[in-house]
N, C-alpha and C positions, 0 to 999 in steps of 0.2 A: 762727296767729301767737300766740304767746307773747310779753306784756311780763312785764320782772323790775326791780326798780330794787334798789341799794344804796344803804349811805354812802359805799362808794367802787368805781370803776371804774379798774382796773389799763389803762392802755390798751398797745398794743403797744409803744410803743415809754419805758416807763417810766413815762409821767405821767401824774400819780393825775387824775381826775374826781370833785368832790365831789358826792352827791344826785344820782346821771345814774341813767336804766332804757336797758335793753338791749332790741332788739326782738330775739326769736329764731324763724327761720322752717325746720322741721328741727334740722337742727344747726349750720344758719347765721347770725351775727349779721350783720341786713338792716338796723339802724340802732341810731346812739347818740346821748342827747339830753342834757341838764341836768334835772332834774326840778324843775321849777318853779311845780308846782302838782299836786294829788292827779288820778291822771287813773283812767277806769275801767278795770277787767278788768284794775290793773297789780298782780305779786304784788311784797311789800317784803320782802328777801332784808337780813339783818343782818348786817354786816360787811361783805366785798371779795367784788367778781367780777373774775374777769382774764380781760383777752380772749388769746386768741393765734392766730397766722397760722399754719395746716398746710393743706398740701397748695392753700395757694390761697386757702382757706375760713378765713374769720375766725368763729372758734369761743367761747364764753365759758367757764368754770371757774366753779365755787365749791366747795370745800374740797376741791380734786382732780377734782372730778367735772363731767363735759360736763353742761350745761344745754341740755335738749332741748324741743321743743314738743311 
């Protein structure tokens, strides 16, 4: 499992998330949280991540590019 946090998280259906980390498990995002304190093993990604829904699978982005474990 990979965590990643940003400043912000694009969520599916338009609305931003301030300070949230994404858990990513494969290519799949398996949870999304508020980051509300420094937690371990999280990496801090600057700027947006967007999530989006394909094939089923809720996926993350950052500058185009799939965020993988």
């Amino acid at each position: 499992m990979r965590h990643v946090a940003a400043s912000i998280v694009v969520l599916t259906d338009g609305k931003e998330m301030r300070q949230a980390c994404v858990d990513v498990q494969g290519e799949e995002v398996t949870a999304i949280r508020p980051l509300t304190h420094e937690t371990p093993f999280t990496e801090w990604f600057g700027g947006i991540i967007e999530l989006r829904q394909e094939n089923g699978i809720l996926m993350a982005y950052r500058d185009g590019e799939i965020i993988k474990e």
